[in-house]
C-alpha positions as CSV (number, residue, x, y, z in Angstrom):
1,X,117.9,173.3,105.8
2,X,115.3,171.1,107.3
3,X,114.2,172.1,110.9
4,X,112.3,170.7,113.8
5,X,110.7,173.4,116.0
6,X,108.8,172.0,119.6
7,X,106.5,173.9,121.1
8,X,106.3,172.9,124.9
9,X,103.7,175.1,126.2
10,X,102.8,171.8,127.5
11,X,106.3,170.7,128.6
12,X,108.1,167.8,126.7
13,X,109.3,164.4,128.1
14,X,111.3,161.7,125.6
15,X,107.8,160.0,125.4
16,X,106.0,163.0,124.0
17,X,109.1,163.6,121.6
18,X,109.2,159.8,119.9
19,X,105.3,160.4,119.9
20,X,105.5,164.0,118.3
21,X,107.9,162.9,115.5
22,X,106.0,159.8,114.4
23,X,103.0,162.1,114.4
24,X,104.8,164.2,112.0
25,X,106.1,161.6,109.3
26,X,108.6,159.7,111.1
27,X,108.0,155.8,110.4
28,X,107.0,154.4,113.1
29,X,107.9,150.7,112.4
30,X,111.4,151.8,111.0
31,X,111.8,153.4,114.4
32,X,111.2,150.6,116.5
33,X,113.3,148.0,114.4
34,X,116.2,150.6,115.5
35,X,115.4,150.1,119.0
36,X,115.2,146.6,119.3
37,X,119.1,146.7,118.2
38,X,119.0,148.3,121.3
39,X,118.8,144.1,123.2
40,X,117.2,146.0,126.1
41,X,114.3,143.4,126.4
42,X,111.9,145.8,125.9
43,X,108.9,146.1,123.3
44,X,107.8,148.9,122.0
45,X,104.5,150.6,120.2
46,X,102.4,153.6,119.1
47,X,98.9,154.5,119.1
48,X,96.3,157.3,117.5
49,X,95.1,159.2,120.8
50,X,92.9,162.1,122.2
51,X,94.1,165.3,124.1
52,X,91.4,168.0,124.7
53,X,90.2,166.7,120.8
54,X,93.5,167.1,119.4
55,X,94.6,163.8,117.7
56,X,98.2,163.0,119.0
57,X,100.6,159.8,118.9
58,X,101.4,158.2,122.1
59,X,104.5,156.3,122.5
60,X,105.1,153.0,124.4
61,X,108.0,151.4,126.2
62,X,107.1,148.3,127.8
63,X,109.2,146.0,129.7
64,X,112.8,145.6,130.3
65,X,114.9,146.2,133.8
66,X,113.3,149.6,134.5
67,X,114.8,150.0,137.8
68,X,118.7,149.5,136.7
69,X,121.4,152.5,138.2
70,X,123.4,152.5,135.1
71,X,126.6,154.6,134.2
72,X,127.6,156.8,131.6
73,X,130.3,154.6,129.9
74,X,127.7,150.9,130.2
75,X,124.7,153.1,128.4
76,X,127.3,154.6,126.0
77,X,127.7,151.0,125.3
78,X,124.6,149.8,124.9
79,X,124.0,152.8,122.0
80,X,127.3,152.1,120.3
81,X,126.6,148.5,119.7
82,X,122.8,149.2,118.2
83,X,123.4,147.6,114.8
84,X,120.8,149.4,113.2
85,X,121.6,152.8,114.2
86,X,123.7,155.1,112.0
87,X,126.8,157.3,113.6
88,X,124.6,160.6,113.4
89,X,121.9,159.0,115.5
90,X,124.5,157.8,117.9
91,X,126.6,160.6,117.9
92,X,123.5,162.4,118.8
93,X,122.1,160.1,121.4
94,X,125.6,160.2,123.1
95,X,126.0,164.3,123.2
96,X,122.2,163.7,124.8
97,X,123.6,161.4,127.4
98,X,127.0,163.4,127.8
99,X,124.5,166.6,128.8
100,X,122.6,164.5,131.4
101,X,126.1,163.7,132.6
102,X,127.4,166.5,133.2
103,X,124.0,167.7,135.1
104,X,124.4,164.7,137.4
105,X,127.9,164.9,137.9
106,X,127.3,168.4,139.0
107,X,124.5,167.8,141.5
108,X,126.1,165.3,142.9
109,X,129.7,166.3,143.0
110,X,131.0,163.1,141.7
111,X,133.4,162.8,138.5
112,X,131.3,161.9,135.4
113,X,132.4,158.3,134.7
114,X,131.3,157.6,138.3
115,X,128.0,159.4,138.2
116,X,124.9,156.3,138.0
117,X,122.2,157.5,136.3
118,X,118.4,156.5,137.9
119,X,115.5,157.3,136.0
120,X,117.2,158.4,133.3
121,X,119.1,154.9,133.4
122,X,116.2,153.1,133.1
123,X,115.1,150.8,129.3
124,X,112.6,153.5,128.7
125,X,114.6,157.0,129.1
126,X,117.3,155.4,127.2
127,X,114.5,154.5,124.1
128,X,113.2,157.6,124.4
129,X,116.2,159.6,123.7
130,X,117.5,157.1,121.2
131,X,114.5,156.7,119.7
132,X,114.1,160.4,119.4
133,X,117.5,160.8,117.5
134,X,116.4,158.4,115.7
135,X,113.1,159.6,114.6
136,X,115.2,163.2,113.4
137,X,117.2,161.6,111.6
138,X,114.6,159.7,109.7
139,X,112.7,163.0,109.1
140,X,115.9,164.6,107.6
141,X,116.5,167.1,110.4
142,X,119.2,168.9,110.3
143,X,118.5,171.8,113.2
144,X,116.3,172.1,116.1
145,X,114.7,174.5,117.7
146,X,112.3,175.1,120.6
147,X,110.3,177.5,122.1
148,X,110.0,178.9,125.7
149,X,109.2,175.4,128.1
150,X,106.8,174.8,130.4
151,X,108.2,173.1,133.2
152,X,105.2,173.0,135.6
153,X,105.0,173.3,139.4
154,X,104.5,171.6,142.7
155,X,106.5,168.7,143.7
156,X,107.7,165.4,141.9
157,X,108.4,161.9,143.2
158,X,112.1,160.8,143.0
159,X,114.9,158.2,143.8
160,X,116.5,161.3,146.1
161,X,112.7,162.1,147.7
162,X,110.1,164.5,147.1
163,X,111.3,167.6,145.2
164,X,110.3,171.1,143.9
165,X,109.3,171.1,140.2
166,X,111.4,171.4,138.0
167,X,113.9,168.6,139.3
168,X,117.2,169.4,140.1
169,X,118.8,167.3,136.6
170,X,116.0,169.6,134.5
171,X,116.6,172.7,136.3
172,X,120.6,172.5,135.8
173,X,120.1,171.4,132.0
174,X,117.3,174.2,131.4
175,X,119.9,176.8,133.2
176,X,119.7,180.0,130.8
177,X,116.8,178.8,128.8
178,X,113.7,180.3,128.8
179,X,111.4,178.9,131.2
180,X,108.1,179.3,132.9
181,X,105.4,177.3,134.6
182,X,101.3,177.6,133.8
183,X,98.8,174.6,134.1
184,X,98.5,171.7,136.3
185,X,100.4,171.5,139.8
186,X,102.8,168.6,138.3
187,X,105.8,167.6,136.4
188,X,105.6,168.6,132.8
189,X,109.3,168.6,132.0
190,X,111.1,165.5,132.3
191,X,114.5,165.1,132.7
192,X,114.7,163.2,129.5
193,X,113.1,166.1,127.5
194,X,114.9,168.7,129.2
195,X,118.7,166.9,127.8
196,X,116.9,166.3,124.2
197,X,116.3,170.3,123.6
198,X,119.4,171.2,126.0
199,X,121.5,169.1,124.0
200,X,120.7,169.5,120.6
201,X,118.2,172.2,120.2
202,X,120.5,175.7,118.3
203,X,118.4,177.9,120.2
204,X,115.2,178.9,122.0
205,X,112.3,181.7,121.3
206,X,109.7,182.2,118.1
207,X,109.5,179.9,115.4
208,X,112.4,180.3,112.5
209,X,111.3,181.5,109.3
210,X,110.1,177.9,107.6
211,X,108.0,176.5,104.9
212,X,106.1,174.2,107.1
213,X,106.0,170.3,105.4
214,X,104.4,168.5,108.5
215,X,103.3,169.1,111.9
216,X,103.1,166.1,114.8
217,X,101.8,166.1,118.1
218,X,103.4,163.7,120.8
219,X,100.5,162.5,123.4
220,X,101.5,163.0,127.4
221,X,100.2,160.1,129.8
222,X,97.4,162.7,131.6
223,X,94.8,164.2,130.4
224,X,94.1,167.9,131.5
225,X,91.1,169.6,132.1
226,X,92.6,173.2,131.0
227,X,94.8,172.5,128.2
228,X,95.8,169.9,125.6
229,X,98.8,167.7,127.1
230,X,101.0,167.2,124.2
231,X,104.4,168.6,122.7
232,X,104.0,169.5,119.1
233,X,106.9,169.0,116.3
234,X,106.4,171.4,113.3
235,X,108.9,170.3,110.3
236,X,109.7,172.2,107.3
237,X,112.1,174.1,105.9
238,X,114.1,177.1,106.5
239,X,113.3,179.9,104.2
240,X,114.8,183.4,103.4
241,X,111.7,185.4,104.8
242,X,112.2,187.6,107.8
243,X,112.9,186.1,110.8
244,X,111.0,186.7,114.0
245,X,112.7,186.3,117.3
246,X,112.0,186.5,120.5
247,X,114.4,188.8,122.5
248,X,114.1,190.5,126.4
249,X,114.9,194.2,126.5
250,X,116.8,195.2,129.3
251,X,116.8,199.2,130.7
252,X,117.8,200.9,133.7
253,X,117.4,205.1,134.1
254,X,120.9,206.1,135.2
255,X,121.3,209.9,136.6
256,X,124.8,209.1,139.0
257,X,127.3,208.0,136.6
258,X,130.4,209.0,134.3
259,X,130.5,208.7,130.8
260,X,133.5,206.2,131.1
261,X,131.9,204.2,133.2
262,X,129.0,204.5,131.2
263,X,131.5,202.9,128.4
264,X,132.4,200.8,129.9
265,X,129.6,199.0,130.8
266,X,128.8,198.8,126.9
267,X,132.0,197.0,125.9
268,X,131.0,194.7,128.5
269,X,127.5,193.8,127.3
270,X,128.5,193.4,124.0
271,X,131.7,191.2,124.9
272,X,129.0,189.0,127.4
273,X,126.6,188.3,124.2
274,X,124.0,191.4,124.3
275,X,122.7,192.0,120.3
276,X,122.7,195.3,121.1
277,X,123.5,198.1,123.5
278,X,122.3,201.8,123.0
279,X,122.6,204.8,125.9
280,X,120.3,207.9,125.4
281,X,120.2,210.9,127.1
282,X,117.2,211.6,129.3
283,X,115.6,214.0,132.1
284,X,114.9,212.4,135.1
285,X,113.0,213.5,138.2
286,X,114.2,216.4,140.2
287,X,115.6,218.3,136.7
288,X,118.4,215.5,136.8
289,X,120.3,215.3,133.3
290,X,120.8,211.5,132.8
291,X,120.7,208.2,130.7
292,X,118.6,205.6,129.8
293,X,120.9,202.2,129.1
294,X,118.8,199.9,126.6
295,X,120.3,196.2,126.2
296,X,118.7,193.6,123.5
297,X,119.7,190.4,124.5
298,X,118.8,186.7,124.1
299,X,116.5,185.5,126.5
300,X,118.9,182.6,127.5
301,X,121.5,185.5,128.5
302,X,119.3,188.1,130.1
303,X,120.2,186.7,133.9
304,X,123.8,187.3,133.4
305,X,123.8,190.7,131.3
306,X,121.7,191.6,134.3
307,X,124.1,190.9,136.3
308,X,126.5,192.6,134.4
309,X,124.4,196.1,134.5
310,X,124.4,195.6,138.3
311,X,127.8,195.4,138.5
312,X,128.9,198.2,136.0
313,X,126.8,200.7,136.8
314,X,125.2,202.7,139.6
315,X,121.8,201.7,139.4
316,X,119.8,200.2,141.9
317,X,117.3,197.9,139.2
318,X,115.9,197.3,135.8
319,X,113.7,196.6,133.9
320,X,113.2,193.5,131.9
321,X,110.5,192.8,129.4
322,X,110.2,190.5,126.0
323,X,109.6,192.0,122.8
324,X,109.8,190.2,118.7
325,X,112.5,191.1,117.0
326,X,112.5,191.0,113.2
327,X,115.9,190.1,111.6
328,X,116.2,190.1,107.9
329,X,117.7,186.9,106.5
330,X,121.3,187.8,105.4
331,X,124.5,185.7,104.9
332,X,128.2,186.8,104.4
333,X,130.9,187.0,101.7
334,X,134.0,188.2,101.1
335,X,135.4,190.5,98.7
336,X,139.4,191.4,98.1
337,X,140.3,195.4,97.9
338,X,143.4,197.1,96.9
339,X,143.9,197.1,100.8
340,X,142.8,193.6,101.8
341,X,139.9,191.0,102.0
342,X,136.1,192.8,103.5
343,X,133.6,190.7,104.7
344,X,130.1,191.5,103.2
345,X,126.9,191.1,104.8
346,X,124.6,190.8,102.2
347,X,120.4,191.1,102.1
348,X,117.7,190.6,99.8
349,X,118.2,194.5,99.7
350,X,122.1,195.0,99.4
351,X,125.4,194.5,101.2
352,X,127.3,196.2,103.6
353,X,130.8,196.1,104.6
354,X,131.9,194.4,108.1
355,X,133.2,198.2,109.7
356,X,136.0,196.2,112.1
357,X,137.2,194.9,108.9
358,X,137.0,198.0,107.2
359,X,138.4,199.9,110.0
360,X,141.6,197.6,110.7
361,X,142.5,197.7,107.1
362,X,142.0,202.0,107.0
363,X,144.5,201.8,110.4
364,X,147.2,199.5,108.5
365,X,147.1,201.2,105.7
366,X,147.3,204.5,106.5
367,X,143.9,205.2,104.1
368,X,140.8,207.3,104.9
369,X,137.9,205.0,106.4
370,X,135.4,205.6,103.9
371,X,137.9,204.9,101.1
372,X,137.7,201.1,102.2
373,X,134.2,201.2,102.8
374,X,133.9,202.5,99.1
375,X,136.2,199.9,97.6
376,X,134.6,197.5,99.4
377,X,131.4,198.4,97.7
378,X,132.7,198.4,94.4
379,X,134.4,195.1,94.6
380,X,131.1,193.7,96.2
381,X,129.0,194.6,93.1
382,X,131.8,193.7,90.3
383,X,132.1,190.1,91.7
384,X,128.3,189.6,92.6
């Protein structure tokens, strides 16, 4: 499967995306004959560039009505009736738009057909997006990914006044992503940037396993003295190597609570999204028997398992940290046993048997539990 992973440890704005993907392979000039079917009166252009030494593509919008408050349903208009567009890169350009939407509508407690979109309204936010469906679909991407984003600090001109980085539209569309803010007192994350990755990107952390084919870097407008400002686009494609993710570790020491409640808590965490839960037993301070609760979680979720363990349990904090976690590739299949179909989660090493399935078929059937999970084996390695 071909993937696109950004890293933004310079941010990423729609500029720096268009810019990053023509970097990487996209053509350029096929790009911009797809937005002029666009009849926004704008031109548009590329150029080699400089960031700290690191050649980069810079991406230009110039002209058009940059100032225009448009709505949702007039700019869903103006995508659908590009002729040179295909339905992928409008479906996707629309589901970016749809994402800003609903952040707007939000913020401003209007309806979303009502909402009128500012900056993002303007000829060069909606190129940028377009153009950066656009440029995916010309590089054959089928998934995207991104890591951890650098959203910057300080405060940031607006139609509303001046406000706290990140702006309110990124803030609500980067809500549960990994975040964090080094560098230059400024906007780093744009709006526009922020609804590309919320909208479309299948998840955030380490690079996927991939067999890199290109790698593009999309120029920013500033230079800065401390870092290159650019957004980098690393294309290839996925492979069956292991897989290293990034995860944050959740623990609280426990020494006041019951075993049920203790249980609780678990079903819980696993029902709200957490990898994995584990509870050990420990000796705490003062000769105290008690328990140490362990949560693997994904780093979008960590906030509201958090909250969770507040809530659940009796302890008064905990800890969080981030850690890699290595996850062999694996896929699933299913096999049919005297009592019933087994799903099969299968490795480059072997294949195990899904236990609920295994478990639900032992109940109905009245069988031992380990006589499924043995026929489940055997019809595994007949049919495979």
């Amino acid at each position: 499967m071909k993937t696109c992973y950004f890293d933004a440890f310079s941010g990423i704005s729609g500029d720096m995306t268009v810019g990053s993907l023509i970097d990487a392979g996209a053509d350029g000039a096929a790009l911009i004959d797809a937005l002029d079917s666009l009849n926004l009166g704008a031109s548009y252009s590329f150029e080699k560039t400089k960031r700290r030494g690191i050649a980069a593509t810079k991406f230009h919008v110039n002209g058009g009505e940059q100032k225009a408050h448009r709505h949702l349903p007039h700019i869903m208009k103006i995508i659908d009736g590009a002729t040179r567009l295909s339905a992928l890169t409008k479906q996707r350009a629309e589901g970016v738009f749809m994402a800003l939407g609903a952040a707007e509508s939000k913020m401003h407690n209007q309806p979303l057909e009502r909402v009128h979109f500012h900056e993002v309204g303007a000829v060069d936010s909606i190129s940028d997006i377009v153009g950066a469906c656009y440029g995916f679909e010309l590089l054959g991407v089928e998934e995207i990914y991104c890591s951890p984003i650098n959203v910057g600090s300080g405060t940031v001109e607006t139609e509303h006044g001046t406000l706290p980085v990140p702006a309110p539209a990124t803030a609500e569309l980067l809500t549960n992503k990994p975040i964090f803010s080094q560098g230059p007192a400024m906007e780093l994350t744009t709006p526009t940037g922020a609804a590309i990755v919320a909208a479309l990107a299948k998840g955030f952390g380490s690079m996927p396993a991939m067999a890199i084919a290109s790698t593009g870097y999309g120029a920013g407008t500033k230079e800065f003295p401390g870092h290159a400002n650019v957004l980098r686009a690393v294309i290839g494609v996925r492979t069956a190597a292991v897989e290293s993710t990034t995860v944050t570790v959740l623990e609280a020491n426990i020494d006041d609570s019951t075993p049920q409640v203790l249980g609780y808590a678990m079903d819980r965490l696993f029902a709200a999204g957490a990898l994995d839960v584990t509870i050990q037993p420990l000796l705490m301070k003062k000769n105290r028997q008690g328990s140490l609760l362990s949560v693997i979680a994904r780093p979008e979720e960590q906030e509201r398992l958090a909250k969770i363990i507040l809530e659940e349990t009796t302890t008064l904090g905990l800890r969080m940290y981030t850690a890699e976690r290595r996850v062999q590739a694996r896929s699933e299949v299913s096999v049919e046993t005297p009592y019933g179909k087994v799903r099969m989660k299968v490795t480059a090493q072997g294949a195990s048997p899904e236990y609920d399935d295994c478990r639900a078929l032992a109940a109905e059937k009245g069988v031992p539990l380990k006589k499924v999970l043995a026929e489940a084996q055997f019809a595994y390695w007949k049919e495979f």
